[in-house]
C-alpha positions as CSV (number, residue, x, y, z in Angstrom):
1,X,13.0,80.0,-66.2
2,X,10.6,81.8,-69.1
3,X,7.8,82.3,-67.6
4,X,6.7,84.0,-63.7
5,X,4.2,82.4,-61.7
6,X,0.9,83.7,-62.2
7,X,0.5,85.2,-59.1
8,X,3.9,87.5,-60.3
9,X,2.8,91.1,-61.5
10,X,4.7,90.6,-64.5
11,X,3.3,87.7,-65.6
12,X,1.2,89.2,-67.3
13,X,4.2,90.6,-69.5
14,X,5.7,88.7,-72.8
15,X,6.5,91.0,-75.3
16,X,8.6,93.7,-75.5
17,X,8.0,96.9,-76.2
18,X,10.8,98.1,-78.0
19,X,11.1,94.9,-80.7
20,X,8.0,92.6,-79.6
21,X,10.8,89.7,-78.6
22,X,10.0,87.7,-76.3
23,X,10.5,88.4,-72.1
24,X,12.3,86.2,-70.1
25,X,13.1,86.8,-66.4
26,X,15.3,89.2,-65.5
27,X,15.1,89.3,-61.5
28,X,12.8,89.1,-59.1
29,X,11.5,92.9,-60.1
30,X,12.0,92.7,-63.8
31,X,11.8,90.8,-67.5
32,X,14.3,91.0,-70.5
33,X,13.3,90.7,-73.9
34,X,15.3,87.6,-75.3
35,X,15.9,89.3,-78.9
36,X,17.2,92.6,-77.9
37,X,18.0,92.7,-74.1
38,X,15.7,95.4,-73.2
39,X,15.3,94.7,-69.1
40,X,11.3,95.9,-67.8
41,X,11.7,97.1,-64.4
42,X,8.2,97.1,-62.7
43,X,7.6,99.6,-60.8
44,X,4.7,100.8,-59.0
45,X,2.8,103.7,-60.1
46,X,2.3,107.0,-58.6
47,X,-1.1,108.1,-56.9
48,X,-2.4,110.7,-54.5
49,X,-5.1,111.1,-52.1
50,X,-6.2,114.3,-50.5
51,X,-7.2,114.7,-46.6
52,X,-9.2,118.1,-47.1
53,X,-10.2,119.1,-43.5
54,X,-12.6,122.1,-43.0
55,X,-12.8,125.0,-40.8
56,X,-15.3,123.1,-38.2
57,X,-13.7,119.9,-38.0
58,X,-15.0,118.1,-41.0
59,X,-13.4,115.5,-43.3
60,X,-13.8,115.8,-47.0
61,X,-15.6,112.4,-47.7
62,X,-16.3,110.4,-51.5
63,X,-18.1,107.8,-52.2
64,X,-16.9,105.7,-54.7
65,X,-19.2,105.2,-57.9
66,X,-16.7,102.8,-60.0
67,X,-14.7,99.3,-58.8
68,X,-12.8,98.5,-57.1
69,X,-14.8,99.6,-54.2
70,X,-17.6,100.4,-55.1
71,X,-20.2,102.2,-52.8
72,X,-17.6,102.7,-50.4
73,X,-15.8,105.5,-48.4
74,X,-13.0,107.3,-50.1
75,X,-10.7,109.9,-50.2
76,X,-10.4,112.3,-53.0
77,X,-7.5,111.2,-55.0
78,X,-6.0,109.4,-58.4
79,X,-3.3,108.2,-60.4
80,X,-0.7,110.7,-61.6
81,X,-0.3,112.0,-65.0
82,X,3.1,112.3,-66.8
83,X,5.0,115.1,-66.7
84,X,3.3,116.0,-63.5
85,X,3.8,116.3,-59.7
86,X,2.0,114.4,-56.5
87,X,0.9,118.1,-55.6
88,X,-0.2,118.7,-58.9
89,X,-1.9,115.3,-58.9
90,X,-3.9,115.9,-55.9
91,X,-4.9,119.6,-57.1
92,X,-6.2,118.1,-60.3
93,X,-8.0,115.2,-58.9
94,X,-9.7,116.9,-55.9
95,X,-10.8,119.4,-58.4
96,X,-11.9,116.8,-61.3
97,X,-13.9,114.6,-58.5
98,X,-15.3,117.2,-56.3
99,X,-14.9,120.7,-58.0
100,X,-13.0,122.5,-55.3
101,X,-9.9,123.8,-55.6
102,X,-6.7,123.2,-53.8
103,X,-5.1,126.3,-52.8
104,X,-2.1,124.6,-50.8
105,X,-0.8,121.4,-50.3
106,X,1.3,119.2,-47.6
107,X,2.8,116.0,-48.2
108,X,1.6,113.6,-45.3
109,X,3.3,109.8,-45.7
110,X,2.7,107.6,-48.2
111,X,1.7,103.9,-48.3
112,X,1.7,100.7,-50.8
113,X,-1.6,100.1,-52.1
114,X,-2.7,97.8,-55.1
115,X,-5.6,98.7,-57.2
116,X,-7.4,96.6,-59.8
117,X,-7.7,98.3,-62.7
118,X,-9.4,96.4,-66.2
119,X,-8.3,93.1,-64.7
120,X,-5.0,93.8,-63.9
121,X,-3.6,94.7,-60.7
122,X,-1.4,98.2,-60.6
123,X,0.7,98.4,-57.6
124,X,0.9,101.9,-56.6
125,X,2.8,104.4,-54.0
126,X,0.0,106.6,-52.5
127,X,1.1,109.7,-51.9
128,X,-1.6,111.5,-48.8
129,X,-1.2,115.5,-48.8
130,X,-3.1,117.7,-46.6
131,X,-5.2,120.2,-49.1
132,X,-6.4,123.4,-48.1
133,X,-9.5,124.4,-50.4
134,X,-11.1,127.4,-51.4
135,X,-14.3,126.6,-49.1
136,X,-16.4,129.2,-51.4
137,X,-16.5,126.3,-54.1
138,X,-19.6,124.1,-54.0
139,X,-18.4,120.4,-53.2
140,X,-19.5,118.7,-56.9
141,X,-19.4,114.7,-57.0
142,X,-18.0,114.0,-61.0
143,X,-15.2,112.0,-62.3
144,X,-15.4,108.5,-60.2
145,X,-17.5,109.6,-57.4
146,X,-20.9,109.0,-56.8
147,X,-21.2,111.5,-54.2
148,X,-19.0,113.7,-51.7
149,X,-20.1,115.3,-48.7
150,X,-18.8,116.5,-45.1
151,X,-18.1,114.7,-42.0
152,X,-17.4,115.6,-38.7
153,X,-13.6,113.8,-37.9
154,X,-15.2,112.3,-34.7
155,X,-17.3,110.1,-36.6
156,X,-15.1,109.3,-39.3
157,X,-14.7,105.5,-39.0
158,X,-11.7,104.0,-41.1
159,X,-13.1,100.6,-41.7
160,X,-15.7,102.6,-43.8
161,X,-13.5,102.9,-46.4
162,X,-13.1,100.3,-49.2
163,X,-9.2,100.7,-50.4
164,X,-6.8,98.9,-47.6
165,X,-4.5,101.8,-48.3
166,X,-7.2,104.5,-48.1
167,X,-8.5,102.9,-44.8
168,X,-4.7,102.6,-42.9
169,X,-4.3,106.0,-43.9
170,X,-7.4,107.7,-42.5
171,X,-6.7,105.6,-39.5
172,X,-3.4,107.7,-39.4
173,X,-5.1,111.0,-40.1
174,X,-7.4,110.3,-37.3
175,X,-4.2,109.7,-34.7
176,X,-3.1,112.9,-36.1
177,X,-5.9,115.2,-35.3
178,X,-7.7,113.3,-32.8
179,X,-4.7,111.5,-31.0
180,X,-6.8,110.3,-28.0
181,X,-8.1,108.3,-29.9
């Protein structure tokens, strides 16, 4: 079989990279070019999110100013870069979407998620750290966000929030610090 049913992620694939052969299927996770037997593995990307939780109870809290999404709850939080780690990752996008900076970090769980991006839908491993922040830093909305702003966990409601990965893990969050409820 040449090509993947459309609804495959790597349908969308049919050249490769290295010699611009053409891909054939390799398995159910990968292609290989037909010229020079380079296998694509597909793999999902890396991303973070940040559950920043102040000194009176509050949850960190985005609203989302791009799609997917859009003009719905979020979580700080972003793709990864290269050459750099989930905890780096959350630092830099809590900082680039809200201004504040992360002064320590602690991995939660993680969850699949998929995001469309351009048209094209990135599979992705979210990565959720608890941040500490320096709380003297003004809360900024830039980057992707439309606005960010405090609220108190109690009233934090996870179907708020538009990404189904984003909403399962605040609902987790929630059972952590409020497990009553």
């Amino acid at each position: 079989m040449n090509v993947f049913d459309h609804s495959h992620p790597l349908a969308s694939f049919h050249y490769c990279p290295k010699c611009g052969g053409r891909f054939l299927i390799y398995n159910e996770k990968a292609c290989r070019c037909s010229a020079c037997g380079f296998v694509y593995y597909f793999n999902p990307s890396a991303a973070t999110v940040a559950v920043v939780v102040n000194d009176r109870g509050e949850l960190l809290t985005c609203r989302r100013a791009k799609e997917p999404a859009k003009g719905t709850l979020d979580l700080p939080g972003g793709f990864c870069d290269m050459y750099e780690t989930a905890e780096e990752g959350v630092a830099r996008e809590v900082y680039e979407e809200t201004g504040l900076k992360v002064t320590a970090t602690r991995y939660l769980f993680s969850l699949p998620n998929t995001y469309l991006y351009s048209g094209f839908l990135v599979h992705t491993v979210d990565n959720f750290f608890h941040c500490v922040v320096d709380e003297c830093s003004t809360v900024t909305a830039a980057d992707d966000v439309e606005e960010c702003f405090w609220v108190p966990l109690h009233e934090v409601r996870s179907e708020d929030f538009g990404l189904q990965s984003v909403r399962e893990g605040v609902a987790r969050v929630l059972e952590l610090y409020i497990p009553s409820r």
